[in-house]
C-alpha positions as CSV (number, residue, x, y, z in Angstrom):
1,X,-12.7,29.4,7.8
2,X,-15.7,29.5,10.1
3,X,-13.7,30.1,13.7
4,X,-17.0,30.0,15.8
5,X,-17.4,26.0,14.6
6,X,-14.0,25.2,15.9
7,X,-14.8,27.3,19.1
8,X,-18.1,25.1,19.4
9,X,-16.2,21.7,19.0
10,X,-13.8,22.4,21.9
11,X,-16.9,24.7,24.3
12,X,-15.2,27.5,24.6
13,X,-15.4,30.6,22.6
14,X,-12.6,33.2,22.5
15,X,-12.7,37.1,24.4
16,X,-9.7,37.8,21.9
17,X,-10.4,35.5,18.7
18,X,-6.8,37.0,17.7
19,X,-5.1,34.7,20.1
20,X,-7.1,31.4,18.6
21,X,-5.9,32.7,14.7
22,X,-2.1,32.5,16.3
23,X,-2.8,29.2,18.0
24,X,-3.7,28.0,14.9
25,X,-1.1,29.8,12.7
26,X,1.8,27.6,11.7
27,X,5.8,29.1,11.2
28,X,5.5,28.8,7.8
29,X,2.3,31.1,7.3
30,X,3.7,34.6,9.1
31,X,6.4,35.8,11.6
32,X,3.3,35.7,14.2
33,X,2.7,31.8,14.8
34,X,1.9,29.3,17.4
35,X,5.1,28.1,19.0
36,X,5.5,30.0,22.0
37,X,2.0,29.7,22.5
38,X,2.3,25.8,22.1
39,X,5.1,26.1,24.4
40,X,2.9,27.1,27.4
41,X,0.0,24.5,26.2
42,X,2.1,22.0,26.7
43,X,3.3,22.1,30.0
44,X,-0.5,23.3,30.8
45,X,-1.5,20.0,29.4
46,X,0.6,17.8,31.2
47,X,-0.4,19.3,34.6
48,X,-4.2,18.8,33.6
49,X,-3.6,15.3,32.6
50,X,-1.2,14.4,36.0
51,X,-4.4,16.1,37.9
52,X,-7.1,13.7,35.9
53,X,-5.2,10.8,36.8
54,X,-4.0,11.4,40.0
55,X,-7.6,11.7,41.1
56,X,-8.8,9.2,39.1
57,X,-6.6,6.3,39.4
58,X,-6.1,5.9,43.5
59,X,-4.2,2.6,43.4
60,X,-2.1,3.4,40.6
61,X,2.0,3.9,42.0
62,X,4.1,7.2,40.6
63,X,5.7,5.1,37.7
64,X,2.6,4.0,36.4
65,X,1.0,7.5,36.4
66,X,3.7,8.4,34.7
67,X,3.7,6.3,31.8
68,X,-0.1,6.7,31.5
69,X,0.3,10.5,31.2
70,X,3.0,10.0,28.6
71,X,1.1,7.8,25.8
72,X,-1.9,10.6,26.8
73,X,-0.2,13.4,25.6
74,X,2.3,12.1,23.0
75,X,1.9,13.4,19.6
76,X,-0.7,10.1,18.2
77,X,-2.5,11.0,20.9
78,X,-2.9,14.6,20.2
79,X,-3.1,13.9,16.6
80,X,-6.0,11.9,16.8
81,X,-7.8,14.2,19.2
82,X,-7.1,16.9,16.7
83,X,-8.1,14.9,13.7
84,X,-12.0,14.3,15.6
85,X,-12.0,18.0,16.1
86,X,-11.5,18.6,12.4
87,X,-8.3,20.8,13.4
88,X,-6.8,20.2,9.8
89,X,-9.7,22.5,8.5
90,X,-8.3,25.4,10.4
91,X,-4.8,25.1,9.7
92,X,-3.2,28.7,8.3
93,X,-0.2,27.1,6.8
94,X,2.1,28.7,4.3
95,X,1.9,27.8,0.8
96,X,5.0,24.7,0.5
97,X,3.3,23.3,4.0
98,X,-0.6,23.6,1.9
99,X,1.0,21.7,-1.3
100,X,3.3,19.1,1.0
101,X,-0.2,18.1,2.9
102,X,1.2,19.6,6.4
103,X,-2.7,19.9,7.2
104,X,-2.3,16.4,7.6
105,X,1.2,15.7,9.9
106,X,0.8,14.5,13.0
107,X,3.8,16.5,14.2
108,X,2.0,19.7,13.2
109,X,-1.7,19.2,14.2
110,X,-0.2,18.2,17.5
111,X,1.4,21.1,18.1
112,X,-1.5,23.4,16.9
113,X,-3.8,21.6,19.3
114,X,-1.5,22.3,22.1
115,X,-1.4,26.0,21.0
116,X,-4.8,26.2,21.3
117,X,-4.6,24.8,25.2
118,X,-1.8,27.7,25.5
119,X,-4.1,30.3,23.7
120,X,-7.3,29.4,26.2
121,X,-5.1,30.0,29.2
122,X,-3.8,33.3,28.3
123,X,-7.4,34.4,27.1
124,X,-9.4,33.5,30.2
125,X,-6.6,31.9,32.4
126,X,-5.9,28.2,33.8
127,X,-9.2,27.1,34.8
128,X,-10.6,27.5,31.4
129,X,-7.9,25.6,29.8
130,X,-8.2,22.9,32.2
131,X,-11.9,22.7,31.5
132,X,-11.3,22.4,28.1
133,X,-8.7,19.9,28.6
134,X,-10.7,17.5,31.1
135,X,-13.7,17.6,28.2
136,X,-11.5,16.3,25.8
137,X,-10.0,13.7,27.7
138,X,-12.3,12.1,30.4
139,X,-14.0,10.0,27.3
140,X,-10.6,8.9,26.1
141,X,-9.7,7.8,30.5
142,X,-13.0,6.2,30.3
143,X,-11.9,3.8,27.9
144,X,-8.2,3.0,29.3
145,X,-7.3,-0.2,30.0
146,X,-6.0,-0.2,33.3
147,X,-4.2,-4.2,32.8
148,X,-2.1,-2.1,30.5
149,X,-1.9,1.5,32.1
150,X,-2.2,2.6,28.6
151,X,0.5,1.2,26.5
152,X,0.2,1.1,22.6
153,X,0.2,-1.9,20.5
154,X,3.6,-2.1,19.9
155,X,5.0,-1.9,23.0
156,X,2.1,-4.5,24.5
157,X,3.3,-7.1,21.5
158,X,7.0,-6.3,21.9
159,X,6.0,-7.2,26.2
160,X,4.0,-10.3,25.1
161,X,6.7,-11.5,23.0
162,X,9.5,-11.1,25.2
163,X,7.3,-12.9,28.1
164,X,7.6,-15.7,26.4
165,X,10.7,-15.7,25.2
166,X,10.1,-15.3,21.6
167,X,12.2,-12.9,19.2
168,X,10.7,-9.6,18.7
169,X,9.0,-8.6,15.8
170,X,10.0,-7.1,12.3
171,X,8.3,-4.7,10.4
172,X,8.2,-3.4,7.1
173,X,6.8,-1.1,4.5
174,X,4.9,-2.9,1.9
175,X,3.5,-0.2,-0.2
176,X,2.2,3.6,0.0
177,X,-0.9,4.2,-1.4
178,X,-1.7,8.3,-2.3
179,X,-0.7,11.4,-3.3
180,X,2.3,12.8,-1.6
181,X,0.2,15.0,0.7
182,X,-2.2,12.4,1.8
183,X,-0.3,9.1,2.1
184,X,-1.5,5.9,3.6
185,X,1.3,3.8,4.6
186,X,0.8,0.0,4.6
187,X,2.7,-2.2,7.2
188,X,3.7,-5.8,7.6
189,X,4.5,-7.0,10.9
190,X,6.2,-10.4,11.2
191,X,6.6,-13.1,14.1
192,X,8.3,-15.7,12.4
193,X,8.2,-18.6,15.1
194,X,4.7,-18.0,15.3
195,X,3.9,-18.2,12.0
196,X,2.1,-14.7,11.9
197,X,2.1,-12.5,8.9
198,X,-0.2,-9.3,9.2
199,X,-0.8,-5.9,7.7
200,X,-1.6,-2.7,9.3
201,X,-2.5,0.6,7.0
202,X,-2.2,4.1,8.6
203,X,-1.6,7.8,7.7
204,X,2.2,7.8,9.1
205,X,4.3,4.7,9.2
206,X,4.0,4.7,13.1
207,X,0.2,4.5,12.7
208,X,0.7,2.1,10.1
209,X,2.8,0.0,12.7
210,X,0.9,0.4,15.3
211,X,-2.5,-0.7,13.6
212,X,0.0,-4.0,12.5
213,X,0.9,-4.5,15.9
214,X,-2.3,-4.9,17.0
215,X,-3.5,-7.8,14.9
216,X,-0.1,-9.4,15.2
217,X,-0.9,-9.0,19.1
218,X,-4.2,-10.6,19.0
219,X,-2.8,-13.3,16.6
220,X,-0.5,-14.0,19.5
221,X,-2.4,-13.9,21.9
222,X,-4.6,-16.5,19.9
223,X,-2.0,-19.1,19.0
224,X,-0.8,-19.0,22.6
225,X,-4.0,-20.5,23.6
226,X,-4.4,-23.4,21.5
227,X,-1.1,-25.9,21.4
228,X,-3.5,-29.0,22.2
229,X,-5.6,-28.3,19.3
230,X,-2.4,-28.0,16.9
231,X,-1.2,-31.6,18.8
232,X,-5.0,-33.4,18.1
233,X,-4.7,-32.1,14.1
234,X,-2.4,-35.1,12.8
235,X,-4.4,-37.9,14.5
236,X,-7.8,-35.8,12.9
237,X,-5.6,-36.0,9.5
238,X,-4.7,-39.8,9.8
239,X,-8.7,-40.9,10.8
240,X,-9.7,-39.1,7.5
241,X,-7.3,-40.6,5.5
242,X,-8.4,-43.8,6.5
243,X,-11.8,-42.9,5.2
244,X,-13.3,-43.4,8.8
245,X,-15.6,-40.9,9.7
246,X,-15.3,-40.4,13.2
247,X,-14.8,-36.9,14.7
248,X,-11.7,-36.7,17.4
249,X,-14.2,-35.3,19.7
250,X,-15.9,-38.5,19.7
251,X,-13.1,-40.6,20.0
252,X,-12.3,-38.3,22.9
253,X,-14.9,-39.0,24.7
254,X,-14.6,-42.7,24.5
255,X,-11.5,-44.0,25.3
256,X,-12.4,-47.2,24.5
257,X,-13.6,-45.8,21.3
258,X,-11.0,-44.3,20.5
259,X,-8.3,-47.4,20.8
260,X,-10.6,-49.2,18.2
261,X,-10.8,-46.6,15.9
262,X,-7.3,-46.5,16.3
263,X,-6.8,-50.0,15.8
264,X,-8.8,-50.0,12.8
265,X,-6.7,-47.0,11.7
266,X,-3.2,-49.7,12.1
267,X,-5.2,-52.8,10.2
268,X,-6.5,-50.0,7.1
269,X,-3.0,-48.6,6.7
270,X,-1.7,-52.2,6.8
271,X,-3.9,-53.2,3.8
């Protein structure tokens, strides 16, 4: 376990590397882990992130920040944060967590990566930790949508729905695919009165969700924007079985056109 790659990664290298080996050191390895450390990370973490946005995001009311921050520091987030800094390498886990897979829980490389925030502080103090912290995260506010102040996919479907006054949707597990320590859990998501039907894969079920949500969302989105085109499909369906070849943009364009074809439509279906 080469500590100096992980120190590279996240640009800041340890005075006491002993403090990094018990951020990364989960309960079930020794009597010396991570969780008080992780403790402090995470209210260190949450003050960085209300300072980022608070001086990013000038319009943006008390609520708002507040709900930003919270889908920035809940455990996806941190899971996929970890993930890109290949945190599961580093993991000292003990032996039932190496053989269950918990290298690969959200819930624990979470917690390890907010360790690590924790250890930084108490190695150089606040300022490094925030540095580290700002690196991390000014990519990920870069790419925030501020229409949706950073809501996830379910909660911007479940919104969507309810704006128009459709039922909320349903999801299920449709398979699991892997070994028990590195599942991949495949999703449907269901909108019955929109006809939508979609599947999302991911390493938890919520990420399975949440990757279903989001094409169920854009399918939405989608259908919501074309009921003409679903009214102007029968009269397309009658023209061709009348073996006229005219396209219903044509006719569209020509009114006059299009009562003749439509007329010739009435004499065809007579004979």
């Amino acid at each position: 376990m080469d500590l100096m790659l992980l120190q590279n990664r996240i640009g800041y290298t340890f005075k006491d590397v002993a403090l990094l080996e018990q951020a990364l050191t989960h309960r079930s390895h020794s009597s010396l882990h991570n969780e008080r450390i992780e403790f402090l990370g995470d209210s260190i973490l949450n003050c960085v992130v209300a300072s980022l946005l608070y001086k990013r995001y000038i319009d943006i009311d008390e609520g708002d920040l507040s709900r930003v921050r919270a889908n920035l520091v809940k455990q996806q987030a941190l899971f996929e944060i970890a993930q890109s800094l290949g945190l599961p390498h580093f993991l000292r886990l003990g032996e039932g967590e190496l053989k269950s897979g918990g290298f690969r829980r959200p819930s624990i490389l979470a917690d390890t990566l907010e360790a690590l925030f924790g250890a930084i502080y108490l190695d150089t103090g606040f300022d490094a930790a925030s540095d580290v912290i700002c690196a991390l995260y000014n990519p990920i506010l870069d790419t925030v949508d501020l229409a949706t102040l950073g809501k996830d996919a379910k909660t911007l479907l479940q919104e969507f729905l309810q704006g128009k006054k459709i039922a909320l949707p349903q999801y299920n597990v449709v398979a699991t695919h892997g070994a028990a320590h590195n599942q991949e859990f495949e999703i449907e998501c269901l909108v019955p009165k929109l006809e939508i039907q979609v599947f999302g894969t991911g390493g938890s079920r919520r990420a399975g969700e949440q990757a279903a949500a989001k094409l169920a969302l854009e399918a939405a989105k989608a259908a919501a924007l074309k009921p003409s085109a679903r009214k102007s499909k029968p009269r397309t369906s009658q023209l061709k079985l009348a073996g006229i070849a005219t396209l219903q943009s044509d006719a569209s364009a020509n009114p006059t056109a299009e009562h003749e074809v439509q007329g010739g439509t009435d004499s065809a279906a007579q004979e």
